[in-house]
C-alpha positions as YAML, in Angstrom:
chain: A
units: angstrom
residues:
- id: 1
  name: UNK
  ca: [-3.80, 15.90, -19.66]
- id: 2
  name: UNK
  ca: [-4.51, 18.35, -16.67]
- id: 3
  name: UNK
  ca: [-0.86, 19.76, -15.92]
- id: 4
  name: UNK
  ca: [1.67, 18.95, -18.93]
- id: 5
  name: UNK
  ca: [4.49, 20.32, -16.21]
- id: 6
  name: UNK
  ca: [3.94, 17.58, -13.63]
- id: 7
  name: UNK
  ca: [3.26, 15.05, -16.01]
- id: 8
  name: UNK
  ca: [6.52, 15.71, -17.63]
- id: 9
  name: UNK
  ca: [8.00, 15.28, -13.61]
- id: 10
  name: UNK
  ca: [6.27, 11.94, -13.89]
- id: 11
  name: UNK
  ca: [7.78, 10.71, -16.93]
- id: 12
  name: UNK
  ca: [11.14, 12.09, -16.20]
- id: 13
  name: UNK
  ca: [11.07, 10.24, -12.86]
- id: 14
  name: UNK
  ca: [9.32, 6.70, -13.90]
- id: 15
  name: UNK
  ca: [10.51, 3.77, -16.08]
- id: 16
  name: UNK
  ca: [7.88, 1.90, -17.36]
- id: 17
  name: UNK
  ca: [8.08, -2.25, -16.72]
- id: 18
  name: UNK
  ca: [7.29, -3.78, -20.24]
- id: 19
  name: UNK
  ca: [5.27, -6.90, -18.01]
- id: 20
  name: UNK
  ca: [3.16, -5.22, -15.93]
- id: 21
  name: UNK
  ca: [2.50, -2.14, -17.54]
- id: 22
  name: UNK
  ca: [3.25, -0.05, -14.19]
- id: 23
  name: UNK
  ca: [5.77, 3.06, -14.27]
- id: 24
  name: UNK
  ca: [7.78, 2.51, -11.49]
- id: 25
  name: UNK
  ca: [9.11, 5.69, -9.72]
- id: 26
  name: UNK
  ca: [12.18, 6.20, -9.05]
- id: 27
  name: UNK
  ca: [11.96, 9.56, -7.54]
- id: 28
  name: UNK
  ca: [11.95, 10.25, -3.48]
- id: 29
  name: UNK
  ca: [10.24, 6.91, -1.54]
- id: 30
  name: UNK
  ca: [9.39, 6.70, 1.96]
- id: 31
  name: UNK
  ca: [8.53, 3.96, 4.05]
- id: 32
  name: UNK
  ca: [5.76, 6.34, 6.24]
- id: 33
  name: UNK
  ca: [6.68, 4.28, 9.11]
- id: 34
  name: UNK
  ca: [5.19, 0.97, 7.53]
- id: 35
  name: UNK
  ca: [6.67, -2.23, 5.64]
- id: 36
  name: UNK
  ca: [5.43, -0.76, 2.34]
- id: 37
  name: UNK
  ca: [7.56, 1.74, 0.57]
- id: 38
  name: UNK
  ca: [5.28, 4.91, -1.22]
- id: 39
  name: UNK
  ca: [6.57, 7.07, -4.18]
- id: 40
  name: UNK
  ca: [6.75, 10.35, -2.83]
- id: 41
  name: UNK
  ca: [6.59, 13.98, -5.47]
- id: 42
  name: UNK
  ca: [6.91, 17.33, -4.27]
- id: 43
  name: UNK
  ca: [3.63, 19.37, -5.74]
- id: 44
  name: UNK
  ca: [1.22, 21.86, -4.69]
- id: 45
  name: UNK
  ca: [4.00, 23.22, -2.45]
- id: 46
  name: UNK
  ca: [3.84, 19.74, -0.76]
- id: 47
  name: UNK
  ca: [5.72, 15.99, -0.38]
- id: 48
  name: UNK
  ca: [2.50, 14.12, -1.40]
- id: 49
  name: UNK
  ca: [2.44, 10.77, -2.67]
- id: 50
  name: UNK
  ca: [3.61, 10.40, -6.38]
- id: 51
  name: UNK
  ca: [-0.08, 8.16, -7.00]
- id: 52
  name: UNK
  ca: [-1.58, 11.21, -6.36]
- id: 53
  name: UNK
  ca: [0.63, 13.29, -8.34]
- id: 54
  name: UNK
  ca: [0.35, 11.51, -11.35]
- id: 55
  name: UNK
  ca: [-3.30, 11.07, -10.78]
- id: 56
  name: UNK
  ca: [-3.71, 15.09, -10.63]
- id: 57
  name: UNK
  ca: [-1.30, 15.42, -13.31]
- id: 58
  name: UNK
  ca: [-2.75, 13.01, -16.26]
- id: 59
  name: UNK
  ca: [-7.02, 13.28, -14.89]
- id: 60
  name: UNK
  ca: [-7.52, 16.08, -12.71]
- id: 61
  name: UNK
  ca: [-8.56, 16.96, -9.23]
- id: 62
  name: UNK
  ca: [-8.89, 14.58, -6.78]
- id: 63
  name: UNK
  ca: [-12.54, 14.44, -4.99]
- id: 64
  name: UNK
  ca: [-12.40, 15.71, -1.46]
- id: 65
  name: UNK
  ca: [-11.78, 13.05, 0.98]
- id: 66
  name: UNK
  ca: [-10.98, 10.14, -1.50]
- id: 67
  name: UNK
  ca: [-7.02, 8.23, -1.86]
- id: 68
  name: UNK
  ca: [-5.53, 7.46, -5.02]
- id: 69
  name: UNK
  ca: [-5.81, 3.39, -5.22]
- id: 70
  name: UNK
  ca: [-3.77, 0.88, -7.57]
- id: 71
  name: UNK
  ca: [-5.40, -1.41, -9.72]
- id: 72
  name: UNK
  ca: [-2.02, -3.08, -10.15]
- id: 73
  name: UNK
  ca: [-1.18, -2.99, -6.27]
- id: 74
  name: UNK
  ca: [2.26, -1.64, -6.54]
- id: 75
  name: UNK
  ca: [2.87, 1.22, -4.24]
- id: 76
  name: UNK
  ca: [5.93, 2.67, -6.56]
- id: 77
  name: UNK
  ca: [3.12, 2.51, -9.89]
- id: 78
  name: UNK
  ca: [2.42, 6.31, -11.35]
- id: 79
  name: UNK
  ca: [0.59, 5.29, -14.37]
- id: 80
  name: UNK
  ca: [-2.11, 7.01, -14.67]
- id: 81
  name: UNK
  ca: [-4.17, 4.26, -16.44]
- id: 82
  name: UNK
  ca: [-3.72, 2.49, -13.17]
- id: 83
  name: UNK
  ca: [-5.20, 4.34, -10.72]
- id: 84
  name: UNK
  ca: [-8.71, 5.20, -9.58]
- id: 85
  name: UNK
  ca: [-9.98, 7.33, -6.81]
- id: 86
  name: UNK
  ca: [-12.10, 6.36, -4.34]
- id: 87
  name: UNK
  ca: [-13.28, 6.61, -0.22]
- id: 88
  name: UNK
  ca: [-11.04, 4.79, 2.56]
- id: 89
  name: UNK
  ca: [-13.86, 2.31, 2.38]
- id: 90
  name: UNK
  ca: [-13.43, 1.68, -1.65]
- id: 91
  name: UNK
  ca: [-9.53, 1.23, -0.57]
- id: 92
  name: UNK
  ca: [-10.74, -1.35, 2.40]
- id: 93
  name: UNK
  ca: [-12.96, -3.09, 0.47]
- id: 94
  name: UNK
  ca: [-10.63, -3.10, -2.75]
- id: 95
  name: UNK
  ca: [-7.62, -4.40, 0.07]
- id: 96
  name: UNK
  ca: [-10.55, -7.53, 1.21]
- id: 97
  name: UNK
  ca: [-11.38, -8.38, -2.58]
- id: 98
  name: UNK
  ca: [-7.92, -9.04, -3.10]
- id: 99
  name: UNK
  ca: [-6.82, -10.95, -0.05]
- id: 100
  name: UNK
  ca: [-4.47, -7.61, 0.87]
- id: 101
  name: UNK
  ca: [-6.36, -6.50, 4.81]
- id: 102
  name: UNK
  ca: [-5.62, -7.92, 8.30]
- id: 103
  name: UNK
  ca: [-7.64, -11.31, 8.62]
- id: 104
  name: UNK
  ca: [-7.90, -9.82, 12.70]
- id: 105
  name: UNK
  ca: [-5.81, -7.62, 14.82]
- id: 106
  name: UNK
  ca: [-5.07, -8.76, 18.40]
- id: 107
  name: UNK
  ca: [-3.98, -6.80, 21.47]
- id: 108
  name: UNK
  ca: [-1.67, -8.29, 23.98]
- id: 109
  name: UNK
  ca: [0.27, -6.00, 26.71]
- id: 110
  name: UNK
  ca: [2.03, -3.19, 24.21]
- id: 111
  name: UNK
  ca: [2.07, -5.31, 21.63]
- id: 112
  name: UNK
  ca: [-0.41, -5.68, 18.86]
- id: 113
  name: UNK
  ca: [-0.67, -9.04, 15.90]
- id: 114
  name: UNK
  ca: [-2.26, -9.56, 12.86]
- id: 115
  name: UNK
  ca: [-2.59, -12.51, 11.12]
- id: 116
  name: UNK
  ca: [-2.94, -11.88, 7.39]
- id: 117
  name: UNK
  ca: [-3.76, -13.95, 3.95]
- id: 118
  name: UNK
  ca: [-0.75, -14.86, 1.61]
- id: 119
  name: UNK
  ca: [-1.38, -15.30, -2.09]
- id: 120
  name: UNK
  ca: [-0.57, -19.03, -1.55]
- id: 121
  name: UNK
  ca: [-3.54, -19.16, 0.26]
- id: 122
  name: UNK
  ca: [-1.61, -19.70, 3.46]
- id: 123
  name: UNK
  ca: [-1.76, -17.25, 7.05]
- id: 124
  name: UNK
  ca: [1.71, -14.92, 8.11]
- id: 125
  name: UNK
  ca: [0.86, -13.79, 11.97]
- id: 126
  name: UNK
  ca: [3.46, -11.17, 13.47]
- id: 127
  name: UNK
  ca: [3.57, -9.12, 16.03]
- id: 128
  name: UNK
  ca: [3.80, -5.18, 16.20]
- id: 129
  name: UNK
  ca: [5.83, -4.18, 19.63]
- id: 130
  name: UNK
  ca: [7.26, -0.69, 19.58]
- id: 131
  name: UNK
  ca: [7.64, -0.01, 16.26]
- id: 132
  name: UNK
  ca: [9.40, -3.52, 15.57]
- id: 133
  name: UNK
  ca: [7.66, -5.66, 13.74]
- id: 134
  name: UNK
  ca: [8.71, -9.62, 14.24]
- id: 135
  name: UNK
  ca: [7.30, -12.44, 11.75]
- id: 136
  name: UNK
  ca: [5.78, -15.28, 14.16]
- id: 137
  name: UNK
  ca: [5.45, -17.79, 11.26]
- id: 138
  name: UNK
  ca: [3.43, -18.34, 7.53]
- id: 139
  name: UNK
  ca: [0.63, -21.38, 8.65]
- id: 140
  name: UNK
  ca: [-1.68, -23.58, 6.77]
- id: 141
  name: UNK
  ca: [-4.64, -22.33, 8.67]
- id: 142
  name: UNK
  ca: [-5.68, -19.47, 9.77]
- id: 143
  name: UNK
  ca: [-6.35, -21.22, 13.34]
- id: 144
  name: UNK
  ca: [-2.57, -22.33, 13.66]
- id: 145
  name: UNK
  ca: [-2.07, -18.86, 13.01]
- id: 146
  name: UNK
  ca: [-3.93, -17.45, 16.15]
- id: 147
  name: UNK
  ca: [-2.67, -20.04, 18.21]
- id: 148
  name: UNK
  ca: [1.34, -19.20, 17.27]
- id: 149
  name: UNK
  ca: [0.53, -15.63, 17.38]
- id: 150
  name: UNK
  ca: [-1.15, -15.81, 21.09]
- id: 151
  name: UNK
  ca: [1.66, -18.11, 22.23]
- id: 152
  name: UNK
  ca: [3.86, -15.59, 21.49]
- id: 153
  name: UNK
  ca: [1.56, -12.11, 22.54]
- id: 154
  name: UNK
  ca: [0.85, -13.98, 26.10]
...
């Protein structure tokens, strides 16, 4: 253990689910303007994401430049035994392994899609327009996808 203060902060502020194995925070969250909410610790005279807290609590410094990724893929996770550092490009290619990135991004007028893979194995397009996000539709392919998601960009 690198800091026995924070990682107190981290236990004090987690509950651990018996299934999974994660330590769900339950400390400050924000949405950082996206769908996914992110455990959020104030450290280092800073709001910084609770991953990373934990992460610098429990192993150490952080190598310049690289995120704090999940193995378990939950954003609210602050076990330590969960998390790995690694480049945005790690994070991207971690995010394709699993099914997790944009399939393709589309641009129509000020609005931009995406369709993206479900873990059924099935396609979700929306559309971005503004800051509001609308669901277009989950498809069986990711064709019927691009064809709902133009329909609706054009």
């Amino acid at each position: 253990m690198h800091n026995s203060a924070l990682a107190r902060r981290i236990e004090d502020n987690s509950i651990p689910e018996p299934n999974s194995g994660c330590w769900i925070w339950l400390g400050a969250v924000s949405d950082g303007g996206t769908k996914h909410e992110r455990a959020k610790a104030h450290f280092d005279g800073a709001a910084r994401s609770a991953a990373r807290a934990a992460y610098a609590a429990y192993r150490g410094d952080i190598p310049a430049g690289h995120c704090v990724l999940h193995t378990c893929d939950t954003p609210l996770c602050v076990n330590p035994d969960h998390l790995w550092t690694g480049t945005h490009l790690d994070n991207v290619r971690d995010m394709d392994r699993k099914g997790r990135r944009v399939v393709r991004n589309v641009s129509r007028g000020n609005g931009r899609g995406g369709v993206y893979p479900t873990p059924s194995g099935r396609f979700r397009a929306q559309i971005s327009k503004r800051g509001t996000i609308t669901h277009v539709g989950t498809f069986d392919t990711e064709a019927d996808a691009r064809v709902a998601l133009a329909k609706l960009a054009s």
